[in-house]
PAPA-114906 format. One line per 4 residues: number of its first residue (from 1); their letters; for each residue z, x, y of C-alpha. Coordinates in steps of 0.02 Angstrom, whole numbers. Example, Ala and Ser with C-alpha at 12.3 -4.5 7.8 and 13.67 -1.06 7.14 Angstrom:
PAPA-114906
1) as) 390/615/-225  357/684/-53
END
This chain:
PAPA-114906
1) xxxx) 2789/585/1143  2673/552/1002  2784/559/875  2898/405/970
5) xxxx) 2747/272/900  2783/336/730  2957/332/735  2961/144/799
9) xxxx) 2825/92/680  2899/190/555  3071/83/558  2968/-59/493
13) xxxx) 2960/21/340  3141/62/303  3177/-132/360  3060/-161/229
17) xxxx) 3116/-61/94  3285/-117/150  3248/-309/130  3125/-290/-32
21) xxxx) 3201/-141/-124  3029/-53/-168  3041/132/-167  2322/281/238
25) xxxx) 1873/163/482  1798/130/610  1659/2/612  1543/127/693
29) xxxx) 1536/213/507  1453/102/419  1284/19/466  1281/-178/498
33) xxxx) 1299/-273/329  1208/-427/308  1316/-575/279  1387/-635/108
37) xxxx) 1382/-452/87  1558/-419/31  1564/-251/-34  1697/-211/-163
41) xxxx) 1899/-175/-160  1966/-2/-213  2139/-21/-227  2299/46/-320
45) xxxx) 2338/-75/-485  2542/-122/-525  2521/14/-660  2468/145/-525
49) xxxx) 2294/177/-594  2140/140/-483  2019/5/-504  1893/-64/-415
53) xxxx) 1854/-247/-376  1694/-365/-353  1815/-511/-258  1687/-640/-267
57) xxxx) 1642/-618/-471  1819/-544/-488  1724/-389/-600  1873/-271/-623
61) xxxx) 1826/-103/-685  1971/22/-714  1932/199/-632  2073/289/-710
65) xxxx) 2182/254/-873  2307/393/-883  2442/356/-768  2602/341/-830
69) xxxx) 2769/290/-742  2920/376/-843  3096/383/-720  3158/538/-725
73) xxxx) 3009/602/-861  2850/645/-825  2735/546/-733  2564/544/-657
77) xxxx) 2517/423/-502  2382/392/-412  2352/341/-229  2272/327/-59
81) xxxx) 2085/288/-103  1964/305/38  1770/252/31  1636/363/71
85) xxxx) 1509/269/211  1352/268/161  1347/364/-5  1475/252/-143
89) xxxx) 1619/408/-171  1783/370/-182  1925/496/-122  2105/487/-196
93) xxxx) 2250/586/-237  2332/614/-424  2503/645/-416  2596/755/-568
97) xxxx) 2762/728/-596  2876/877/-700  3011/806/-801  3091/933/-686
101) xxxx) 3029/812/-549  2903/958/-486  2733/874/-411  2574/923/-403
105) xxxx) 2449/830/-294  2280/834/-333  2130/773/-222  1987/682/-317
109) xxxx) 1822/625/-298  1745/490/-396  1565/403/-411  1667/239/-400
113) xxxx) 1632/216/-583  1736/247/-737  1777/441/-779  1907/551/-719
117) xxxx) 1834/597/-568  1816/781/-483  1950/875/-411  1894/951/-262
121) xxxx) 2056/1035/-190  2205/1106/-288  2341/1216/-207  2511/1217/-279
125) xxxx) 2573/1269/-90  2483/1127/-8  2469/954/-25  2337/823/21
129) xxxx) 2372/656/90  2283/595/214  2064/578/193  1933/537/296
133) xxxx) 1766/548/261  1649/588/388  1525/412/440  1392/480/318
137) xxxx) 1478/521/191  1441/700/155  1587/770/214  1772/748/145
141) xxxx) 1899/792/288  2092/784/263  2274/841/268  2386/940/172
145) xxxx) 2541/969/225  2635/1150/152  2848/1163/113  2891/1186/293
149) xxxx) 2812/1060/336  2646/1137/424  2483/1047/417  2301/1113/371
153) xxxx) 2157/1017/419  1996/1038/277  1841/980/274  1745/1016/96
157) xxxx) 1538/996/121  1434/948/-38  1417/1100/-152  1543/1204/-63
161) xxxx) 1745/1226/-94  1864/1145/35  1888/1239/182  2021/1266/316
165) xxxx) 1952/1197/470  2109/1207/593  2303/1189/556  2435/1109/700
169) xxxx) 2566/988/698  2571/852/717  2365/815/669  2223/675/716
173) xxxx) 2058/677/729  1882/585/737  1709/602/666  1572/577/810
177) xxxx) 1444/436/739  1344/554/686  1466/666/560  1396/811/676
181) xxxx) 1562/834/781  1730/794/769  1872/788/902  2057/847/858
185) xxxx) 2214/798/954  2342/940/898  2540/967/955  2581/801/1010
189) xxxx) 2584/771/1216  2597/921/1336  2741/842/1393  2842/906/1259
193) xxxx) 2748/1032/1202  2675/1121/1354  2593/1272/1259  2550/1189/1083
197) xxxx) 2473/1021/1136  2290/1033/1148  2117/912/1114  1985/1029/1017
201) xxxx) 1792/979/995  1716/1067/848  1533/1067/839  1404/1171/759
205) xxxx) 1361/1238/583  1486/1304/539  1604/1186/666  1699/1276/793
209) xxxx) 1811/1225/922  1826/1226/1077  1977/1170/1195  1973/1023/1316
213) xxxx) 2038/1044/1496  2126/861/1478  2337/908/1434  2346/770/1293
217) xxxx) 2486/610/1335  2578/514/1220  2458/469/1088  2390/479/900
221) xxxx) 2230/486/847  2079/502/975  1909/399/969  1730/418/1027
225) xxxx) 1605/295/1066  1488/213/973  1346/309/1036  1425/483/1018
229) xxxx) 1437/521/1210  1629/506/1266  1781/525/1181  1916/418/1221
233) xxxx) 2102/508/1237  2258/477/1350  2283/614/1456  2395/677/1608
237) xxxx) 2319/703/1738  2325/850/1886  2462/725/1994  2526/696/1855
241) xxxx) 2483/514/1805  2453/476/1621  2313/362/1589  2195/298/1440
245) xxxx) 2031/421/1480  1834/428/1427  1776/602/1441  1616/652/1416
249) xxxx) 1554/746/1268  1429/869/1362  1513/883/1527  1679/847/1501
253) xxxx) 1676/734/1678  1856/629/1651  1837/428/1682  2011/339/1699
257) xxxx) 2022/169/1623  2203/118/1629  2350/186/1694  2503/193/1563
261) xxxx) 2694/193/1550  2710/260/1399  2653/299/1233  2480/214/1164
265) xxxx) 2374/187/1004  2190/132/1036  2030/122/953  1850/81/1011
269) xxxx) 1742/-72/933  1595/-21/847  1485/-111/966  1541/-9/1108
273) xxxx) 1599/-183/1228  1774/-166/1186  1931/-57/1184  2090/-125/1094
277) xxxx) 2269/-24/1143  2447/-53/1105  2568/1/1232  2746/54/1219
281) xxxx) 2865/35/1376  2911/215/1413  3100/167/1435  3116/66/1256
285) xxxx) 3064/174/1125  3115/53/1003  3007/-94/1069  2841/-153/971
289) xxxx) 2695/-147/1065  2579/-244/1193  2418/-255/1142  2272/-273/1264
293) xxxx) 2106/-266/1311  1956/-138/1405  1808/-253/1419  1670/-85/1429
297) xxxx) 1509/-222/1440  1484/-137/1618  1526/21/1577  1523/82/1755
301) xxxx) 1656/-83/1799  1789/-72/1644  1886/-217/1656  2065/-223/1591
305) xxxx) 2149/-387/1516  2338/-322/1478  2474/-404/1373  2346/-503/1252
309) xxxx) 2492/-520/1104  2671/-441/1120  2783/-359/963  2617/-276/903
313) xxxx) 2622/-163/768  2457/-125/709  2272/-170/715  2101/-156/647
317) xxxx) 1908/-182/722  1796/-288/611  1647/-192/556  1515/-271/688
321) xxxx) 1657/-253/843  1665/-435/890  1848/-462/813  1990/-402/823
325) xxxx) 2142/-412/666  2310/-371/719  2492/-379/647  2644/-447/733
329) xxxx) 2823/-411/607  2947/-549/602  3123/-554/516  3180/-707/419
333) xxxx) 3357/-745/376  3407/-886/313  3374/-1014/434  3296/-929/552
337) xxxx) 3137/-823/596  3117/-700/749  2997/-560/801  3054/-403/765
341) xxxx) 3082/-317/938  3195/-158/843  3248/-84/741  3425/-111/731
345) xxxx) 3366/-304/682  3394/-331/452  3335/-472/337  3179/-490/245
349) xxxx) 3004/-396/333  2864/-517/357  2700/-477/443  2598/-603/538
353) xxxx) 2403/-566/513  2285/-643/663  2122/-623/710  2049/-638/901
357) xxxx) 1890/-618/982  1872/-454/1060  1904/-491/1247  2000/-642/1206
361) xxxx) 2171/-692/1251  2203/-827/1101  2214/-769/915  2227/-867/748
365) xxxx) 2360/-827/609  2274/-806/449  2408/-767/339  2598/-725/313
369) xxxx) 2676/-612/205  2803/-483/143  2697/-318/144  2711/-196/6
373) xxxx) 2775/-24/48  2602/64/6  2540/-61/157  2670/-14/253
377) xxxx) 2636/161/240  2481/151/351  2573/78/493  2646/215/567
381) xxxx) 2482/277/593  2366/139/594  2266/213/734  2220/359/624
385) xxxx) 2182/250/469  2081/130/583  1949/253/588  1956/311/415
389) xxxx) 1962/129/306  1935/-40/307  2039/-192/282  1887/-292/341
393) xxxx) 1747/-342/207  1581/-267/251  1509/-443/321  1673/-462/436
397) xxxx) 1710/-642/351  1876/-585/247  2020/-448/227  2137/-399/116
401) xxxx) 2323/-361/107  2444/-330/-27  2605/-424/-35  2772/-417/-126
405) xxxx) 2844/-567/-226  2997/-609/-300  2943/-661/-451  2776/-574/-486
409) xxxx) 2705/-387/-477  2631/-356/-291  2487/-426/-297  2317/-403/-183
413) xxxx) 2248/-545/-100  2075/-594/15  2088/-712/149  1948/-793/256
417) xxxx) 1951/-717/429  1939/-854/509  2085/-948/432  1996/-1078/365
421) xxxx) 2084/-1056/173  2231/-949/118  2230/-785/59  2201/-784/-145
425) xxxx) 2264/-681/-236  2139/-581/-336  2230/-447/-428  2402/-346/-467
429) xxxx) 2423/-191/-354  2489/-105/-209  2371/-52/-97  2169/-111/-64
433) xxxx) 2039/-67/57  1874/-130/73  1725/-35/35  1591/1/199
437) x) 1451/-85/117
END
């Protein structure tokens, strides 16, 4: 099921908060940026305020002032910031703490610039977590989750209050290129949940959905292409095989790219030549996965190139599709250094950042480093984040990470993406993302 890539990916993070003891775009939403563009970090500061970042000046300026970290008091937190394509807004959530230990989230919207920012969606029986703007930036989408644990799906236009747009469990979606459409995968695989499992394309004004005939397999978050035309989903098919599928928008005519033995995560570059997937073997749940390749440069002949890097956990498209970033976890132990391959396996959680060419079968390692738990966080469901931020600056020549030290705050650092330097580090915080432009 669905939920299986989670639970493996989320075992990474309690090895990490194990070993460290610290207590969520596509390419195709952003235009081309022109190198030595290198847009500006957003990310969440040691002192859990937001600031945003000019790397190459190092221009700080402080977006909020007021948080305030009191165990056991009061406290107020901010988190998960999310870029707008295209228009500059920044999404986040503001977390209240009660002395009581009540919270409150909050979800805000800021210019980017100093101020206190907008909130834009405030239920005390719901709260937001997840956001994704849609590519041009006009429309906020995301998920808040209620006390038993349901999930409703919003999207809030400019002018207008949020709305409820659909509600399921578990929830993924993706914008079409042109913020017109949007495709949700709902209910996990219709393996395991023959009657609640479903793929819905809402279109329109206002959107409304309608249901796929494709049963959903074992996978997250779905994808479209660049040009708007097919979605791309793993689906069971009528003899029951599972397979990674392009269906097409207007027709709904299934294409079957690869045949699978269990669950998946993919995500389609932005130039349309290249589909990157993680596989899970269907009989070792606890396994990391094997990332490989759909050349679609003939889309009528897609070619596959399987088992590119093993003990996969994660990865993320560069902005102009050409590259390909990826994470492979490792545990050292005194002495000695192994890929993580489950679980069960303790010490102290490094990641392994490379960077390939799409297509390619050899990577480079660009840096090493013990993640911080708010980077950890997006693992689980990096396939859903992949379309919704960016770890890549806008010109594809750097990315960013945030790392715990022993001796220091976390701290955020850039790195050349093609490994020519190490990562620097540029600021204190926990979390950073890249802005679109």
């Amino acid at each position: 099921m669905a939920a299986r890539l989670s639970l493996v990916m989320l075992s990474l993070a309690a090895l990490a908060c194990a070993s460290i003891g610290l207590g969520l775009g596509t390419a195709a939403s952003a235009p081309p940026t022109a190198a030595g563009e290198s847009g500006e970090l957003a990310f969440v500061g040691a002192d859990r305020n937001l600031y945003v970042l000019d790397p190459s000046t190092g221009d700080k300026t402080a977006l909020t002032d007021d948080a305030t970290l009191n165990p056991g008091g009061a406290s107020v937190v901010y988190g998960a910031p999310t870029w707008a394509p295209q228009t500059g807004q920044l999404a986040f959530t503001r977390t209240r703490i009660a002395a009581d230990g009540a919270q409150h989230v909050d979800l805000m919207v800021s210019s980017g610039r100093p101020g206190p920012g907008e909130s834009v969606f405030s239920d005390a029986s719901r709260t937001p977590f997840y956001i994704y703007w849609s590519p041009d930036g006009e429309t906020l989408s995301f998920l808040a989750s209620a006390a038993d644990g349901s999930l409703g799906a919003y999207i809030r236009r400019p002018g207008e209050g949020a709305q409820l747009l659909d509600e399921g469990q578990p929830y993924y979606w993706v914008w079409s290129p042109d913020g017109a459409s949007l495709l949700a995968h709902v209910g996990g695989s219709a393996g395991d949940n023959p009657s609640g499992a479903r793929l819905s394309l809402f279109q329109g004004q206002p959107l409304e959905g309608r249901r796929l005939d494709l049963p959903p397999a074992d996978f997250q978050a779905p994808d479209m292409a660049p040009d708007g035309r097919r979605v791309l989903v793993a689906g069971r098919q009528p003899n029951g095989t599972v397979a990674l599928n392009t269906v097409d928008v207007s027709g709904g005519s299934v294409a079957e790219l690869a045949v699978l033995d269990g669950p998946v995560g993919f995500g389609w570059s932005a130039s349309g030549n290249s589909i990157a997937f993680i596989t899970l073997p269907g009989v070792a749940p606890d396994t990391f996965g094997s990332l490989g390749w759909v050349d679609m440069s003939q889309p009528g002949r897609p070619k596959m190139i399987p088992g590119v890097a093993s003990h996969v956990a994660s990865f993320f498209w560069s902005p102009s599709g050409d590259r390909l970033a990826y994470l492979v976890p490792e545990v050292v132990t005194p002495g000695n250094q192994q890929q993580v391959a489950n679980r069960q396996q303790s010490g102290e959680l490094v990641l392994n950042l490379y960077v390939a060419d799409a297509n390619s079968s050899t990577a480079t390692k660009v840096a090493s480093y013990t993640p911080t738990d708010d980077f950890l966080s997006l693992m689980p469901f990096f396939d859903q984040y992949e379309r919704s931020i960016s770890l890549w600056s806008p010109d594809g020549s750097q990315l960013v990470y945030t790392a715990s030290t022993k001796n220091e705050p976390p701290g955020v650092y850039v790195v050349q993406a093609d490994g020519s330097r190490p990562g620097r580090r540029v600021a204190d915080g926990s979390l950073a993302i890249w802005s679109w432009r």
